[in-house]
C-alpha positions in Angstrom: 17.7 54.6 34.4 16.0 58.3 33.1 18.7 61.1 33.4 17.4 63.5 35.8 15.6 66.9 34.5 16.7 69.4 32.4 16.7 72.7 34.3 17.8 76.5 33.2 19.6 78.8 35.5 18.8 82.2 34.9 21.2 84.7 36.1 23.7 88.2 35.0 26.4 87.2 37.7 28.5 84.8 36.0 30.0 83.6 39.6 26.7 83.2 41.0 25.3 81.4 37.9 28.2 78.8 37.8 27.7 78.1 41.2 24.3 76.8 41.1 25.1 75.2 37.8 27.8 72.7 39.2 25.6 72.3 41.9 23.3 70.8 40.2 25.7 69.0 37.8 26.8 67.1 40.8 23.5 66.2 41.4 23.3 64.6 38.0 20.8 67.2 36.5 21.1 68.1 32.8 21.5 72.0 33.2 21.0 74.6 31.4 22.2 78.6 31.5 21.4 81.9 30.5 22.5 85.8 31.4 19.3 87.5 31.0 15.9 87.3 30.0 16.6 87.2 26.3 18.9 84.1 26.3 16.5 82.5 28.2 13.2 83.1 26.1 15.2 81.9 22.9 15.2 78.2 25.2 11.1 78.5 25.5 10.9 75.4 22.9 13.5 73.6 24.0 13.6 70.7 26.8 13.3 72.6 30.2 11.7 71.2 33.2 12.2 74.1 36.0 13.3 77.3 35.6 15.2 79.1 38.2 15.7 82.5 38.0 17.3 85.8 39.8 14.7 88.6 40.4 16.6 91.2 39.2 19.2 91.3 36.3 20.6 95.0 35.6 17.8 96.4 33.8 16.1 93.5 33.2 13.2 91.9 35.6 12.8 88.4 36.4 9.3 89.2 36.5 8.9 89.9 32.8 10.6 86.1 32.1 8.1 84.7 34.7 5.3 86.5 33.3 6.2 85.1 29.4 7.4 82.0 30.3 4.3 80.8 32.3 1.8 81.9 29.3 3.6 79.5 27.3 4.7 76.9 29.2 2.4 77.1 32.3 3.2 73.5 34.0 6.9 74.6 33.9 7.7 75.1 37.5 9.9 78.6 38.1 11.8 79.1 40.9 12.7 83.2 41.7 15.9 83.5 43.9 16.4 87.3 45.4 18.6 89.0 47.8 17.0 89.5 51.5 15.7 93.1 51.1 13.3 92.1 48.0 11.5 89.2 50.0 8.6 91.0 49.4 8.9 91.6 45.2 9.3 87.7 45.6 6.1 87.2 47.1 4.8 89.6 44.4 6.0 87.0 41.7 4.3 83.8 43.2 1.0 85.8 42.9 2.2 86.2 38.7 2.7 82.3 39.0 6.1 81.4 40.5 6.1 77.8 42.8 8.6 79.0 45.4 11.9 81.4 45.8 14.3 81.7 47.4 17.3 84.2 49.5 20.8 84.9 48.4 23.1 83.7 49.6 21.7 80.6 48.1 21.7 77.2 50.6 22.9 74.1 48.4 20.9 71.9 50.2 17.7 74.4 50.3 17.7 74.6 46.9 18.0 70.6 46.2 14.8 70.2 48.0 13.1 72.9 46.4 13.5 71.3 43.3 12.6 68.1 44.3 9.8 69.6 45.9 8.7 71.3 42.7 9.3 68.8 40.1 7.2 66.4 42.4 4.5 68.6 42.8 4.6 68.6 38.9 4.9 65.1 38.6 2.0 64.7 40.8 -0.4 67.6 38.8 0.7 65.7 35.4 -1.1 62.5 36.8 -3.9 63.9 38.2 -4.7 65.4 34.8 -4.0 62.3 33.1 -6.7 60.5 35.6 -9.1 63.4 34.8 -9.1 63.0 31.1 -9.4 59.4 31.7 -12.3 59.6 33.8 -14.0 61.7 31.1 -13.9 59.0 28.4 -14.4 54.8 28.8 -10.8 53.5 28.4 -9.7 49.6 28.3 -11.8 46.9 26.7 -15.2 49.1 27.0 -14.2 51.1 24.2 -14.0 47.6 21.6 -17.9 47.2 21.0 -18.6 43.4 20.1 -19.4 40.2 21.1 -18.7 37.9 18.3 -16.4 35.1 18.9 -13.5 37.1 16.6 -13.6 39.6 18.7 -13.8 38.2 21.8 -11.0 35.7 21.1 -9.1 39.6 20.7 -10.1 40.3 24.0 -8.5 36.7 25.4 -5.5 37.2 23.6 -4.9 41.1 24.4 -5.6 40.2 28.1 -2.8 37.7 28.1 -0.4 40.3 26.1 -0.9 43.2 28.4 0.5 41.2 31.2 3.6 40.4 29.2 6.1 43.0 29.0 7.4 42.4 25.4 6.4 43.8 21.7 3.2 43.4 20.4 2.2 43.4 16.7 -1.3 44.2 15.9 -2.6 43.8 12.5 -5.8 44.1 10.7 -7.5 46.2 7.8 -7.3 50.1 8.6 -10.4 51.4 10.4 -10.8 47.8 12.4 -9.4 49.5 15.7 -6.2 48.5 16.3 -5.1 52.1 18.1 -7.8 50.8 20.2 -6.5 47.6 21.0 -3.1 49.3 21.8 -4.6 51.7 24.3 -6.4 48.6 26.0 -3.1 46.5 26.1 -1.3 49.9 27.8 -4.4 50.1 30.3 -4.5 46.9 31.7 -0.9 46.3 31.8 2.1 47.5 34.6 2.6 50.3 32.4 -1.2 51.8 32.8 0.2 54.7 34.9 3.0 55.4 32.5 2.4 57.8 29.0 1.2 56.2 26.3 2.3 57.9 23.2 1.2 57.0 19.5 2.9 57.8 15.9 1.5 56.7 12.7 4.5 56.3 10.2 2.2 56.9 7.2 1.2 60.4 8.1 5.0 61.1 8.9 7.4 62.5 6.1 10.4 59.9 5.2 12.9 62.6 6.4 11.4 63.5 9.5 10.6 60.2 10.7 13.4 59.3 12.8 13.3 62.8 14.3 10.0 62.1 15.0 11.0 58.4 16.8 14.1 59.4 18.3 14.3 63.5 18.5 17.0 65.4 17.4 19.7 68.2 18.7 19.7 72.3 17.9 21.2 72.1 14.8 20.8 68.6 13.4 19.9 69.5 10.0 18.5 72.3 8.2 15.1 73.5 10.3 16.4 72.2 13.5 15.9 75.4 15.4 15.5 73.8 18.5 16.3 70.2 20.2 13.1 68.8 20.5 12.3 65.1 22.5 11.7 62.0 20.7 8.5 60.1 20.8 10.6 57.0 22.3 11.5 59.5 25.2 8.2 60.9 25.7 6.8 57.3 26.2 9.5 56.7 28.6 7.5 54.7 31.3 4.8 53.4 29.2 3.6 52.3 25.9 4.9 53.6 22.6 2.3 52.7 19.7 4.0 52.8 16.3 0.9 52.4 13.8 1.4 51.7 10.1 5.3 50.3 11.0 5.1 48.8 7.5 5.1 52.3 6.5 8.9 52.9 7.4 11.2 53.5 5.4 13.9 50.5 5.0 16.8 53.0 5.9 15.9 53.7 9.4 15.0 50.3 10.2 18.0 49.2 11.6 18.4 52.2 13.8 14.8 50.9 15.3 15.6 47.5 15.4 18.8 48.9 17.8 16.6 50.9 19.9 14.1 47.7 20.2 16.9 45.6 21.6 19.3 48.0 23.3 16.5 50.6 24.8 18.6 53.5 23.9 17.9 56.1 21.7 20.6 58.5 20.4 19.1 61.6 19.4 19.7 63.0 15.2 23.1 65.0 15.7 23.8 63.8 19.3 26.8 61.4 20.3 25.0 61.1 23.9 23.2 57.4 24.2 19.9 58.1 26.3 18.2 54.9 27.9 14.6 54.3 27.4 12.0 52.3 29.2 9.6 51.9 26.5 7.1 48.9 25.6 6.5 49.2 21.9 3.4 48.0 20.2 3.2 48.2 16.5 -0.1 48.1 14.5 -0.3 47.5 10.5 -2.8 46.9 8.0 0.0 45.8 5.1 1.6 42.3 4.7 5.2 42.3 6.3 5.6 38.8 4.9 5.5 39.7 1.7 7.4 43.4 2.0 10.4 41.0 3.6 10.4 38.7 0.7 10.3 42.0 -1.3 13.5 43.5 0.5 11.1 46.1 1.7 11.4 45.1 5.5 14.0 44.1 7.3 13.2 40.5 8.4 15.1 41.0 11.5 12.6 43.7 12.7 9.7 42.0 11.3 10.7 38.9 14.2 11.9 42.1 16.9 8.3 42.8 16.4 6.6 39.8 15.8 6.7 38.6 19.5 3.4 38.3 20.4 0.7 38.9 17.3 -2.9 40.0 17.4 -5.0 39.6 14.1 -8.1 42.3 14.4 -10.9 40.4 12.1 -12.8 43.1 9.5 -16.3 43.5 10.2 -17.7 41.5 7.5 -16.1 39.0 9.5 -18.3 40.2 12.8 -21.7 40.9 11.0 -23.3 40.0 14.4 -21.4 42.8 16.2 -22.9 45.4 13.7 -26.0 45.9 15.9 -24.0 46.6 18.8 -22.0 49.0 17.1 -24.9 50.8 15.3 -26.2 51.0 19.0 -23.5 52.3 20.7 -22.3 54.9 17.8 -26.1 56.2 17.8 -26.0 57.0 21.8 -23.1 58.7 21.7 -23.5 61.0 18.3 -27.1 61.4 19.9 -25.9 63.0 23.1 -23.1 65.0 21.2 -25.8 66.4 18.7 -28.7 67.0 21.0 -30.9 64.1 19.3 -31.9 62.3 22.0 -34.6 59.3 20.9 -33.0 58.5 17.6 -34.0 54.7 16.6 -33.4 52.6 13.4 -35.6 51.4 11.4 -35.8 47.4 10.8 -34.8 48.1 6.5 -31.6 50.3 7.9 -30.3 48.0 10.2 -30.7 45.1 7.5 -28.9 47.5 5.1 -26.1 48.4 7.7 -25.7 44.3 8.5 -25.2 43.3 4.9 -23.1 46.4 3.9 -19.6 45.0 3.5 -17.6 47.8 5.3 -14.7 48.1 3.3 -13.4 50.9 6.0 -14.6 48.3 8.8 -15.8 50.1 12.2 -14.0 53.7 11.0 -16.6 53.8 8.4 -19.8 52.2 10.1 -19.1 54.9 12.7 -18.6 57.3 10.3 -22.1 56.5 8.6 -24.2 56.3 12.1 -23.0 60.2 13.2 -23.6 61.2 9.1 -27.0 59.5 9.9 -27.5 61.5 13.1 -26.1 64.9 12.1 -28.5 65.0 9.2 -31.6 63.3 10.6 -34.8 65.3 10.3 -37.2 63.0 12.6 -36.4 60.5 15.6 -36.4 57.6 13.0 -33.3 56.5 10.9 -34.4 55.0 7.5 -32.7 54.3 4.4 -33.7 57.7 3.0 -31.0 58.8 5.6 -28.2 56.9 4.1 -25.4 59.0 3.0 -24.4 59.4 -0.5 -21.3 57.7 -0.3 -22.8 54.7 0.2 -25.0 54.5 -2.6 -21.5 55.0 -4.9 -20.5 51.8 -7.0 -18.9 49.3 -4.0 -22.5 48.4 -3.4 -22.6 46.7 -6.7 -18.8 45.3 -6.4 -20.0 41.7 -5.5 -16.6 40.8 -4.7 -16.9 43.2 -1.3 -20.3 41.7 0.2 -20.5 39.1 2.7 -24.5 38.3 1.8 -26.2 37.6 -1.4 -26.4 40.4 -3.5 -30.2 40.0 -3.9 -30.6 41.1 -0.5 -28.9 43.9 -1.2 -30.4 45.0 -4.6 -34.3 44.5 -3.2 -33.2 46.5 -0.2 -31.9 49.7 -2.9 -35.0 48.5 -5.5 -37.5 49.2 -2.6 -36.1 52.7 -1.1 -35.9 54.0 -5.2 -39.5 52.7 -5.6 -40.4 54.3 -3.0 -38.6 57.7 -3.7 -39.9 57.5 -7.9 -43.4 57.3 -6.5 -43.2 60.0 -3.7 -41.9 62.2 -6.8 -44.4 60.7 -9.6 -41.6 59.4 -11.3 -39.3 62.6 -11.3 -36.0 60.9 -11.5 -34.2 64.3 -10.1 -36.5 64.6 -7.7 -36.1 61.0 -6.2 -32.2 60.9 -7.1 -32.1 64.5 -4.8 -34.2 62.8 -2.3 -31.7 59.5 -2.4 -28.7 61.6 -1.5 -27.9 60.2 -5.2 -26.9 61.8 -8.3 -29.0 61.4 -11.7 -26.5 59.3 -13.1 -26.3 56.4 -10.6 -30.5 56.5 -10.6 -30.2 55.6 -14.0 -27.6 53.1 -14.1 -29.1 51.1 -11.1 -32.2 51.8 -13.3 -31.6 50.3 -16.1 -29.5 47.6 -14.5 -33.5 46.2 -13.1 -35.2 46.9 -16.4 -37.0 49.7 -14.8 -35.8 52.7 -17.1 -39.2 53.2 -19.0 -40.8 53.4 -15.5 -40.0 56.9 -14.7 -39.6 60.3 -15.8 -37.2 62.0 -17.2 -36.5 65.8 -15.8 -37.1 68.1 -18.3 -34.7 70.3 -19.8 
């Protein structure tokens, strides 16, 4: 079961300020206090769901706190109590951005519904922003362009897996979508309503990692200023995606492994067990057989994990989805760069389908919005190609799925094409190429075709 909220009592009368903490200790809330203003503005980064605070504290003003609070944590909800003859200062503060307030002396039950008034009403904002942002991009399945057999047999099995409330292991080459495959097992499972929260290991530091997973207590180590909320609780209610699991260190694994089967998380520098409800899916683009036989992976986690597996194929293994994809990238980058009209020409799109990927749909995208961003007319040709592809994987016959002579006459006809729009000016074609000097002459003299051009002079 999730512990209650966390709220902070703001208040100079120590009697006063007790009283409305046990109050809400016996109503199982996790409560925090403070005497004035100060105290409380040192908690701004801490866990605090609803602030409730008096009006007036000696020479300090509730006001100010409301005012500061609500600039930087605007969706907390803050309560203002105040005695009778300051009603009016209290409506005063609800125009700065208070949710409610209330009269001293302070009615136990009054207050309890407030808050469960408030934190409802906050519960109930949070999802309709959530829906919002949802609306404003295509979620689920629609965002996985393709109708190859692979893919589709992904679809199949992801359908199955979101409707099964047990850990999911995604793997596949980086850049073949696998965050995306997550989202769409979150979205079409019971969780869909629930957060769904993502960590990628590899981008995390080895010493911050199970911070980062499981959160940590003011104090914990050295540069714990503050307690701060663990992904595992953040996701409580939905879908955790761990990507690049293969990425952990060895260390921590067992503390995962325990969080995995138990569903509770203990916090760095805490001795307070908190449950989770959390689906985990895990995503990596390394070989867990081989790190277990390499005492790199525990072998326990690697089955914890291993429940239900999804392979993503690389898209040399989908050349027929390329199309789609080129299609679908170009629309959007179009919109988002005011080109509406853009179309490929036939050579391209024989170019793009023979290309082996090695960065899979990451990179294909990446290429159709270079493509876009730097196109001078409505048609894409291979003069539009970016530079990076024209490097030496195009010659690495070990990375393409078609013959290499389909390849080579595609690159022989485009520099052809450029050496004779220059008059054989090899700086001038390699400039218009996107190409430096140096791989014009290689690929040059790799088709015999050196003496054919200029050199630039010096």
């Amino acid at each position: 079961m999730k512990p209650k909220p966390t709220i902070l009592v703001v208040e100079d009368n120590q009697n006063e300020r007790l009283a409305i903490a046990r109050l809400l200790w016996q109503d199982d809330y996790e409560v925090k206090q403070a005497e004035n203003p100060e105290q409380a503005i040192a908690q701004l980064d801490e866990p605090v769901d609803l602030v409730i605070s008096d009006l007036r504290m000696g020479d300090n003003s509730g006001v100010d706190l409301l005012r500061l609070w609500k600039s930087r944590r605007p969706a907390t909800p803050f309560v203002i109590v105040t005695a009778h003859g300051d009603v009016t200062s209290a409506v005063e503060a609800m125009k700065l951005g208070a949710d409610d307030y209330l009269t001293k002396p302070v009615n136990p039950d009054e207050l309890l519904i407030l808050i469960t008034r408030c934190l409802e009403s906050q519960r109930k904002d949070a999802t309709i922003r959530q829906l919002q942002e949802r609306l404003d991009e295509r979620l689920g399945f629609e965002k996985i362009v393709g109708r190859s057999k692979a893919i589709l047999e992904v679809f199949e099995q992801a359908r199955m897996a979101a409707q099964a409330d047990c850990t999911v292991l995604i793997t596949g080459e980086s850049g073949t979508g696998k965050e995306l495959i997550a989202e769409a097992l979150h979205q079409n499972s019971p969780r869909k309503n629930g957060p769904f929260v993502t960590i990628n290991m590899a981008a995390v530091p080895e010493h911050l990692a199970e911070s980062e997973l499981f959160g940590h207590v003011k104090g914990a180590f050295t540069g714990a200023m503050a307690a701060r909320m663990g992904r595992f609780e953040a996701a409580h209610g939905g879908t955790l995606f761990i990507d690049e699991i293969g990425d952990f260190a060895l260390q921590s694994q067992a503390k995962l492994l325990r969080v995995l089967e138990n569903h509770v998380v203990t916090p760095i520098g805490s001795n307070d067990d908190k449950q989770v409800d959390v689906r985990a899916v895990a995503a990596t683009s390394r070989h867990l057989e081989d790190l277990v036989r390499e005492n790199k992976f525990r072998e326990d986690l690697y089955y914890r994990l291993n429940v239900i597996t999804i392979h993503l194929p690389a898209l040399r293994e989908r050349t027929e989805d390329i199309p789609l994809l080129v299609g679908y990238f170009l629309k959007s980058f179009s919109e988002a760069h005011n080109k509406p009209d853009l179309e490929v020409d036939p050579a391209l799109m024989q170019f793009l389908e023979s290309f082996a990927w090695p960065g899979n749909v990451r990179q294909l995208r990446n290429t159709v919005e270079s493509m876009v961003v730097m196109a001078s007319n409505h048609r894409l040709t291979l003069d539009n190609l970016p530079a990076t592809l024209e490097s030496d994987p195009l010659l690495d016959h070990n990375r393409l799925t078609v013959s290499t002579t389909s390849l080579v006459e595609l690159q022989r006809a485009a520099v052809e094409k450029a050496l004779a729009d220059c008059n054989g000016h090899r700086t001038r074609a390699a400039e218009s190429l996107g190409i430096s000097v140096r791989t014009l002459q290689r690929k040059l003299k790799a088709w015999g075709m050196e003496r054919e051009s200029v050199v630039a002079p010096s």
